[in-house]
C-alpha positions, 0 to 999 in steps of 0.5 A: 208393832207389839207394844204400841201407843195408840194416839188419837187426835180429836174433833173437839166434839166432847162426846163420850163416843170419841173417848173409845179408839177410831179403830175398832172391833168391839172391845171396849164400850164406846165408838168413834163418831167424829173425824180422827186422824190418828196414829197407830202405835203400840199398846197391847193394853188399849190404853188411849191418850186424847186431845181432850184436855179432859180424862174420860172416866171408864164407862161405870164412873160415866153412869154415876155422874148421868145417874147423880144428875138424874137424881138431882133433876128428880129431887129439883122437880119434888122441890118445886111441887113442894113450892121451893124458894128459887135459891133452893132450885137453881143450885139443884138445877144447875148441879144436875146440869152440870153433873151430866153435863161438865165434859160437854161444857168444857168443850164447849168452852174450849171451842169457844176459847179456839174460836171453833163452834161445834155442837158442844158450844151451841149446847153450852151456851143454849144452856146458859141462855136457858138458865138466864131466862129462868128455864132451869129445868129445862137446862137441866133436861136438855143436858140429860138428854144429850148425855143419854143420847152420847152413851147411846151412841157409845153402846150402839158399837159394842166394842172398839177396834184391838191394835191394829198390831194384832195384824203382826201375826202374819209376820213371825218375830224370830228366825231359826239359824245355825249359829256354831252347829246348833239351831238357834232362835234369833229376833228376826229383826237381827238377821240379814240378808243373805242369811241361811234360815231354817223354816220347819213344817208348820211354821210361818217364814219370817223373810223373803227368801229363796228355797235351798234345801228342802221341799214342801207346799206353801199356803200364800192365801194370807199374803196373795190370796190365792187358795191353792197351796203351791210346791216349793224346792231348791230355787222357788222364791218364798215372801214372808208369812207364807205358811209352810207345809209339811216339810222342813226347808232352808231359806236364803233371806233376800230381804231384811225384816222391814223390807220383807212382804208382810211388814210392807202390808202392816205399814200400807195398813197403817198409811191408809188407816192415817189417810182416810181419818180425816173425814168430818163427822155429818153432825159437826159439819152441819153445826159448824155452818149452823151455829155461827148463824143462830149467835150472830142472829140472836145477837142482831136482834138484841143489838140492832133495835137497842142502837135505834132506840128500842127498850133494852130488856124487851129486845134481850128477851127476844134475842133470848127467846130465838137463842131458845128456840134456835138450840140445836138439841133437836138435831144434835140428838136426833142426828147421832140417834138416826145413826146408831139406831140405823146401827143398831138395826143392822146388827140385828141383820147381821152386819156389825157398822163400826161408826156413824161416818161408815153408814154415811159411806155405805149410803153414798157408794157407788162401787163396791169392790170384792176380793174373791177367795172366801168373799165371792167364793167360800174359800173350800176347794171343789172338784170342778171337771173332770177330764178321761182321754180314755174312751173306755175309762169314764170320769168316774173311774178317773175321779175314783183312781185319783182318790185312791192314789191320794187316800193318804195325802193330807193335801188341800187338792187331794182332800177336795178330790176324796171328798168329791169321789165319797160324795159320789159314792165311788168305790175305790180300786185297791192300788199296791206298791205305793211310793210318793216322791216329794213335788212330783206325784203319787206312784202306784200299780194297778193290775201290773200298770204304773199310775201316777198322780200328781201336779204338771211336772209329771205330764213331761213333753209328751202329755198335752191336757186338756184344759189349762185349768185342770191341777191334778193329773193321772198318768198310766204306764206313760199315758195320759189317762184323765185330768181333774180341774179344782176350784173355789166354790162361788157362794150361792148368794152371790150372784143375786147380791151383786145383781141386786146392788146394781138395781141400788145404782152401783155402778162399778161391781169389781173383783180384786184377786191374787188369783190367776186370770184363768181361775178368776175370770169365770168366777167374775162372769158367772157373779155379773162382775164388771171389772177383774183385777186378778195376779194381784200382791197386796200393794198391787190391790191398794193401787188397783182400788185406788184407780177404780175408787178415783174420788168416788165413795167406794166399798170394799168387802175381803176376808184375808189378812191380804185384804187389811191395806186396801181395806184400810184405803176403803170409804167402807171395808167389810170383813166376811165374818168367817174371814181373819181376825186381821181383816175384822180389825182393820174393816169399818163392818162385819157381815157377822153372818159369813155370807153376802145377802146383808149387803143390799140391804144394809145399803137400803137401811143407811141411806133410810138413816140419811134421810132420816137425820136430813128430815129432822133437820128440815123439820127441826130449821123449818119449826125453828125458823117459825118460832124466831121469826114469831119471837122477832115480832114478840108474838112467841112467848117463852114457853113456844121457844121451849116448844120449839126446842124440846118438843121438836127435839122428841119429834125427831128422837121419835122419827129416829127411833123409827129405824130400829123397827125398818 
């Protein structure tokens, strides 16, 4: 994936928000805001190649030409407050349009062209019409606004998606062998199952593979999710982009690089990305419907009573004035700004929406699905109970000697156990005779007796605890002494957060984990989850998502790199903020705050942009309808239809600016 293609295929919709990337997480100055499917190939440079027949230019080269045009419409409104002759005007008007205006009128002219009608056509031929009838500067103004309007919305996201192929990170490129005695670095491409490789502390494995040599812990949150690092030794099956611990192991490959576990997540990343593009932007949709509707109109009234007898010249004018009055500038304006104002709104709450498209998902939603480590809970492992089989020995003591045995471990459980005893301000006992022994526990004497401290394997046969949740043991002289059980910290917030989307009429509130039913489940209950999915692998996710989505608008909100395929198959993926680059690049929003309390929320706010942009449009039609209907009668003067255009048109800019101040 390092040196990909990215190839978008575009709505024709002209608009400079599509000349960003569809995926996005801000870095480049425009946003998607039409359907794309798109395949993702490579490109470490984000270079873009696009169906349109025309290059955008970068973003400063954009500004010149709205700046030039602006500059030109200044200089025809001075020329007509000096008395201009009209043959100075037009070309003033008409460079000033087409300065703004000259990539919307080629889409335009194309749609025409393929026989598809969008809002670029609408807008081009409202223009022309304008011109014919003699409202030059009004072509001009209607041009400017939609420019303006477009790199709006472009700036509305700040940056586009990276390549997706930043996701390659979990997957190391190269392997360690023993290649004629020495180690030597290999592309892991070349190597084959059955392989012997070496996997030094620290480092990601590359394949799938079995342990053969060697002992160490393994970090699976990336690739499972599961928080709590496990042993690994001679014989325990290891999945590439697992993170070794401290020890140095040898690894048998069963599996070739394109097979192994962390290639499949890219490639279910990438299938998904592909599978949920094709969705239609709201504004073309409805202009699609529309514009058909306003020509065949416009052009009935100019033909009808002409082929009964009626006078040519009084019967075009009134096709052209309903042309007018009909131009959709109001909604194809106020529309993208009620979603990137509802956009720019939420960013100031912490929650950054990529495109128009997902603030139409989030409003429709009636499931959100939640992974569990670092989303529901913070990710930092705690001391959750702790167990004495000793009446005389307290918790206290037992938290305490654990501490003191693990005081040199740099192990996540041994951390959260010291962590736990200084909070409680705990003395630990002085222990001697330390010795640790690789995958079993920590020995050490106190006053003559033998402690150990360590995982199950050092309970034996004889040893039953006490909850079957408890990780760490402490054994004296062969007895069970006390038993700690760790777990994730559930975030504070969420709770009331997923109480709160139900009172939204969110019907299915579910959790997706790689983590044990034991240690999932009353996490699920404590939050007021309703549906719990736990053991899960990546693709076992995807599978499980698509069963609760079926063919409802659904949410999904993760933090690993594990969470990039569901996701990508997701109407609209959050990524926690504190979460992993690959799941920020693959996720639609960014709770930028870390935390769960924007969700409602922004839930409120876009649905708020929904009916936003369905009221100008009701009020946009119902203006419009009026005015034509004055205008088939000849009652509706010219300056009505340009009324009804541009004075419609802020109307709704107005009611849409609205939102920013939710």
């Amino acid at each position: 994936m390092s040196g990909t293609n990215h190839n978008h295929h575009h709505h024709s919709c002209g608009c400079k928000a599509c000349s960003a990337s569809q995926g996005s997480v801000f870095t480049s100055h425009e946003e998607p805001c039409c359907s794309h499917s798109h395949e993702h190939e490579s490109d470490s440079e984000e270079k873009h190649h696009h169906s349109h027949d025309h290059s955008h230019g970068e973003e400063k080269q954009d500004y010149k030409w709205l700046i030039l045009s602006l500059l030109l419409f200044a200089a025809g409104v001075v020329s007509s407050i000096f008395n201009a002759p009209i043959y100075v005007l037009i070309p003033i008007y008409a460079l000033s349009a087409l300065a703004a205006g000259h990539e919307i009128f080629l889409e335009g002219v194309k749609t025409i062209v393929k026989l598809k009608i969008d809002e670029t056509t609408l807008l081009t031929i409202a223009v022309i019409a304008a011109f014919c009838i003699g409202e030059y500067p009004e072509a001009a103004i209607v041009t400017i606004l939609f420019e303006i309007g477009e790199i709006l919305e472009a700036k509305a996201v700040a940056r586009s998606r990276k390549n997706i192929a930043k996701l390659s990170n979990i997957r190391p490129d190269t392997a360690l062998i023993i290649k004629n005695g020495k180690e030597t670095t290999v592309a892991a491409e070349e190597v084959l199952t059955g392989t012997e490789i070496i996997v030094k502390p620290h480092n990601r494995i590359p394949l799938d593979g079995i342990i053969t040599e060697g002992f160490t812990t393994l970090d699976s949150s990336a690739i499972t999710g599961e928080s709590i690092p496990v042993s690994g030794e001679k014989g325990t099956e290891v999945l590439s982009g697992m993170l070794n611990g401290d020890g140095l192991i040898k690894v048998k490959t069963t599996k070739e690089l394109s097979q192994s576990t962390a290639s499949r997540i890219l490639k279910l990343v990438e299938d998904a990305e592909k599978s949920k593009s094709n969705e239609e932007k709201f504004i073309t949709r409805f202009a699609a419907v529309y514009t058909p509707i306003v020509l065949v109109v416009s052009l009935l009234i100019a033909v009808i009573p002409i082929i009964l007898g009626g006078e040519p010249s009084v019967w075009i004018y009134r096709s052209l004035t309903c042309l007018v009055a009909s131009c959709p500038c109001a909604i194809v304006i106020s529309v993208p700004l009620a979603f990137y104002a509802g956009i720019g709104r939420a960013t100031k709450e912490g929650v950054l929406i990529k495109g128009g498209k997902y603030v139409e998902a989030i409003s429709k939603a009636d499931c959100f699905a939640f992974d569990k480590t670092g989303t529901i809970t913070t990710g930092k492992l705690s001391v959750s109970k702790v167990i004495s089989h000793v009446p005389e020995v307290t918790e206290d003591d037992i938290l305490a000697l654990c501490a003191a045995c693990e005081v040199n471990s740099s192990h996540p459980m041994a951390k959260a156990i010291l962590e736990s005893a200084k909070n409680k301000g705990l003395v630990l006992p002085d222990l001697e005779n330390y010795k640790e022994k690789p995958g079993f526990g920590v020995y050490a004497e106190k006053d003559g007796n033998v402690l150990i401290c360590g995982g199950k394997r050092i309970l034996g046969n004889h040893n039953t605890p006490a909850d079957k949740n408890s990780k760490v043991f402490l054994i004296e002289n062969g007895k069970l002494l006390g038993e700690i059980s760790l777990s994730d910290e559930i975030r504070e917030e969420a709770k009331s957060v997923i109480g709160e989307l139900k009172s939204l009429g969110i019907k299915t509130a579910a959790m997706l984990t790689g983590d044990f039913q034991s240690s999932a489940k009353p996490i699920a209950e404590a939050v007021g989850i309703n549906l719990l999915k736990s053991d899960l692998l990546p693709q076992e996710k995807v599978e499980e998502f698509s069963k609760i989505k079926n063919n409802r608008v659904c949410c999904y909100v993760g933090d690993g790199i594990n969470d990039a395929p569901v996701m990508a198959a997701a109407d609209c993926s959050f990524a926690m903020g504190l979460g992993s680059e690959a799941a920020i690049e693959t996720a639609d929003a960014v709770l930028s705050g870390g935390n769960l309390s924007p969700l409602p929320k922004t839930i409120r706010l876009c649905r708020k942009v929904m009916n936003t942009a369905k009221a100008n449009i009701i009020f946009a039609i119902a203006v419009k309808v009026i005015v034509v209907s004055l205008g088939v009668a000849g009652f509706a003067p010219i300056w009505l239809a340009v009324l009804a255009d541009t004075g419609v048109s802020i109307l709704c800019i107005f009611n849409s600016i609205r939102l920013l101040r939710t």
